[in-house]
C-alpha positions as CSV (number, residue, x, y, z in Angstrom):
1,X,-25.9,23.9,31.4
2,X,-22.8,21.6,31.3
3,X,-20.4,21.2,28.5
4,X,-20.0,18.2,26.5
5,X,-16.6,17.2,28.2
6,X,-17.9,17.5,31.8
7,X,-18.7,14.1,32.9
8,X,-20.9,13.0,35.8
9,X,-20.3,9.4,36.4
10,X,-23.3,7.6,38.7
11,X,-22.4,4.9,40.7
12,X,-25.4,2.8,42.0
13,X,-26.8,-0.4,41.8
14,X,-30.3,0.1,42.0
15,X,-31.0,0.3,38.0
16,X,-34.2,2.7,38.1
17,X,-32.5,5.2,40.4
18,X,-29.3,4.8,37.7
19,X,-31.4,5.6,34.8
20,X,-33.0,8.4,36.5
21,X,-30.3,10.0,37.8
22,X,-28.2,9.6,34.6
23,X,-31.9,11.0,32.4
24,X,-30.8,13.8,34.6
25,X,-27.1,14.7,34.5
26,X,-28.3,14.5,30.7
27,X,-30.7,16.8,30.3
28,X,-28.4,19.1,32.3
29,X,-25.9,19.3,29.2
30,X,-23.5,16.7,31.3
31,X,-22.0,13.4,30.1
32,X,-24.0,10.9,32.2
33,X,-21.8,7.9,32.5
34,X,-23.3,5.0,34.9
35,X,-21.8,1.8,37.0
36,X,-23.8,-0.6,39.1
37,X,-20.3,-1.7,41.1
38,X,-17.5,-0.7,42.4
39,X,-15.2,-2.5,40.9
40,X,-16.7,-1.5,37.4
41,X,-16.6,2.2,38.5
42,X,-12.9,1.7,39.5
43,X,-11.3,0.0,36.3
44,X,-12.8,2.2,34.0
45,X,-11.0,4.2,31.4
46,X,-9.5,7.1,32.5
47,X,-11.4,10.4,31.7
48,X,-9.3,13.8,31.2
49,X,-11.8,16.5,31.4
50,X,-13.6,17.8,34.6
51,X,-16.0,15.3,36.1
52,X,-17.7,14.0,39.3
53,X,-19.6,10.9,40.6
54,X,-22.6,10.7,42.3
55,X,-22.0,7.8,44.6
56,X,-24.0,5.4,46.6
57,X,-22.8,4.7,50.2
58,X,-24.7,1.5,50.7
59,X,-23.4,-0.6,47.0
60,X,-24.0,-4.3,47.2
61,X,-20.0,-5.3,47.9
62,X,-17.6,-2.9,48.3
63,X,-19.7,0.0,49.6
64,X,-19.6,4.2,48.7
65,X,-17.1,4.6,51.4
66,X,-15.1,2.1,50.4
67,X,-15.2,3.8,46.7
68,X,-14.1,7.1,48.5
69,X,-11.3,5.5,50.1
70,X,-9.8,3.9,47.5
71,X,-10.0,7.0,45.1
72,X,-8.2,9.2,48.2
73,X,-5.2,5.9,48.4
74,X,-4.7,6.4,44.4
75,X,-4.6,10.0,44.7
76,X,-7.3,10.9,42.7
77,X,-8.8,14.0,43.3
78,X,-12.6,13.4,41.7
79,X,-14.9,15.1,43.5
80,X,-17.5,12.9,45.1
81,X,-21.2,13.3,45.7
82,X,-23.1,10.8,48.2
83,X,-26.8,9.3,47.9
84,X,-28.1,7.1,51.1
85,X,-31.0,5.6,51.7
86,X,-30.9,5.7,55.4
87,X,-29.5,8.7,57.4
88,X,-26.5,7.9,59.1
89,X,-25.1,10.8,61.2
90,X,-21.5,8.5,61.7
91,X,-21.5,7.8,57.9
92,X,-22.4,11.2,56.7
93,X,-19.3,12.9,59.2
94,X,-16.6,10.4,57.8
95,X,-17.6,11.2,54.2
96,X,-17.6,14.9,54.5
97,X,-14.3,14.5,56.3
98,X,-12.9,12.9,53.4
99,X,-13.8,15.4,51.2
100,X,-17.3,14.7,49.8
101,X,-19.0,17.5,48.2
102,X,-22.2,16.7,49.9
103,X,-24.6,14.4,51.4
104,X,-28.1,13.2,50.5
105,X,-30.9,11.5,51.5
106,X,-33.0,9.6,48.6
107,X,-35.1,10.3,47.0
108,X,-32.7,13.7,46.0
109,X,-34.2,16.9,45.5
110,X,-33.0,17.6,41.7
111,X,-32.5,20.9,41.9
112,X,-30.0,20.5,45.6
113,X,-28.4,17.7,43.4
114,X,-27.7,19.9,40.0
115,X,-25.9,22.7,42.0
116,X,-24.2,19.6,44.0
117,X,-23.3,18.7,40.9
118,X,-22.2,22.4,39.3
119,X,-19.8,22.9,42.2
120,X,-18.0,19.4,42.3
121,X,-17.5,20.0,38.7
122,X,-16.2,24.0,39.3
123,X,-13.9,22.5,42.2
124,X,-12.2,19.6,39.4
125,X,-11.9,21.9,36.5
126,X,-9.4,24.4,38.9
127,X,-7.7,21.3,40.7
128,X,-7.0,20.0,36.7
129,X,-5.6,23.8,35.8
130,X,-3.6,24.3,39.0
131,X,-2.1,20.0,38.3
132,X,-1.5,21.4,34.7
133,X,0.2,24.5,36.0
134,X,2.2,22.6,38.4
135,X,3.2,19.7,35.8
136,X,4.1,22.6,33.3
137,X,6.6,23.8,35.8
138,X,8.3,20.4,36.1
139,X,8.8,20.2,32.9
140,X,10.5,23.1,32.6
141,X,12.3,22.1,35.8
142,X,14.0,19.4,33.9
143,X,15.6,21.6,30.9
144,X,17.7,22.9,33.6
145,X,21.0,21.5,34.0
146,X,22.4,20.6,37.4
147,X,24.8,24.0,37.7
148,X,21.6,26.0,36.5
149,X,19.4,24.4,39.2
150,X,22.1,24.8,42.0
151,X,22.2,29.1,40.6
152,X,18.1,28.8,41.0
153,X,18.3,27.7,44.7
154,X,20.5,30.4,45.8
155,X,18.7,32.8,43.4
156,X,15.5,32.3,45.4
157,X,17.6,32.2,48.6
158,X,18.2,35.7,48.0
159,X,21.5,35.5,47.1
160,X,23.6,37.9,45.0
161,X,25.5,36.8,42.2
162,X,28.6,37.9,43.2
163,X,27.7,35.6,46.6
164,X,26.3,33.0,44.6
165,X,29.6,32.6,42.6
166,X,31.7,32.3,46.1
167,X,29.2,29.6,46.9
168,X,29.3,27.5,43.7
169,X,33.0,28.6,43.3
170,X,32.3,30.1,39.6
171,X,33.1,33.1,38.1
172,X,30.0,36.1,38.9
173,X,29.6,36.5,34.5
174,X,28.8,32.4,34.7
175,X,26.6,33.0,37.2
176,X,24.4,35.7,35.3
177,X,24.6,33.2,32.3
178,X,23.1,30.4,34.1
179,X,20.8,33.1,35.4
180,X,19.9,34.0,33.0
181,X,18.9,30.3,31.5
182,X,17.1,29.6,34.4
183,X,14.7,32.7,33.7
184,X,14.4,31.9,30.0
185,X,13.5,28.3,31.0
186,X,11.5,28.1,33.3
187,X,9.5,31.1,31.5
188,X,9.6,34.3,34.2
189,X,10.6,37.9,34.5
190,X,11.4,38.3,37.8
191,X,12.7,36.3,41.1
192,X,9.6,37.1,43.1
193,X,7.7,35.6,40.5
194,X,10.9,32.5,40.2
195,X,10.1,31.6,43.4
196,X,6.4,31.6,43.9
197,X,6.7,28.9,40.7
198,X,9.1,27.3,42.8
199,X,7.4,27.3,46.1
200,X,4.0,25.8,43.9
201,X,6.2,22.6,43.8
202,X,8.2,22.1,46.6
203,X,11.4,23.9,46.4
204,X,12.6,26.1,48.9
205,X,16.0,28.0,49.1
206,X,17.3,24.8,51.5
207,X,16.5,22.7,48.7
208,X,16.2,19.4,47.1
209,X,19.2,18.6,44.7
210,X,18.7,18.7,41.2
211,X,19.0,14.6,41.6
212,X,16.0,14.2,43.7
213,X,14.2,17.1,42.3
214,X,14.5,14.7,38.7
215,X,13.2,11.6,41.0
């Protein structure tokens, strides 16, 4: 069963097919949110929990692929899963390229659908908890002053502290204050574990400046 903030949105224009795949997603535990267009599907609200759609390739308008395209150029990361009509071997390779979850003829076998469904929605809930990691760590990121982020960089360089003061031409005890901040900070124990959360978002030892890192 799904919880009550996991959202399935359907996009599809045909309104019988909407209604019974949205009865469905229902009766599954999910939120069953339906669109007939594109454009609807695109300028809705934003939703924060763990969701998927359940897309349409051939939409009157802008068509499925389209959808997908458009959600890959706003980086989005919604997991999509694709209904057609007709079997289209070109069509079904350029979706599942993009990242679609699946691929299914109509009329959808329900039970092939629902486990569709329970693994785009297992795949968003750990993309939103690694994002949430990673945006945790930024934020930390930014309580660091620009001296404390330069001792960081050579900290997960390898560097000594006696080195690190030659580099940064400080005295070794400032550099095991500022150390010492950066751990406290940023929330770790130990520099293995300083530089896999710095690794998760893009810093190695050569480094970005504390400037660009703040960009």
């Amino acid at each position: 069963m799904g919880a009550a903030s996991e959202t399935v949105f359907v996009l599809e224009d045909d309104p019988s097919v909407r209604k019974a795949l949205l009865r469905l997603v229902r009766s599954a535990g999910y939120v069953g949110v339906g669109f007939s267009s594109a454009e609807d599907f695109l300028n809705r609200e934003p939703c924060e929990g763990p969701a998927c759609v359940v897309l349409d390739v051939k939409l009157s308008g802008q068509d499925g692929l389209d959808v997908q395209d458009t959600l890959r150029n706003q980086g989005a990361d919604l997991p999509i899963i694709f209904l057609t009509g007709c079997s289209d071997i070109a069509t079904c390779a350029r979706a599942i390229k993009n990242g679609a979850i699946d691929y299914f003829p109509k009329p959808v076998d329900d039970e092939k659908l629902m486990a569709a469904i329970k693994t785009a929605i297992s795949k968003h809930k750990l993309s939103l908890r690694d994002s949430k990691c990673e945006n945790d760590i930024r934020n930390h990121l930014h309580q660091l002053t620009p001296r404390e982020f330069e001792v960081m960089v050579n900290v997960i360089a390898g560097s000594l502290n006696k080195q690190t003061a030659q580099a940064l031409h400080i005295a070794e005890k400032t550099v095991k204050v500022h150390r010492s901040h950066v751990m406290e900070k940023l929330k770790v124990e130990s520099v293995p574990e300083l530089v896999r959360i710095c690794a998760r978002v893009g810093i190695e030892p050569a480094g970005r400046s504390w400037e660009k890192m703040l960009a």
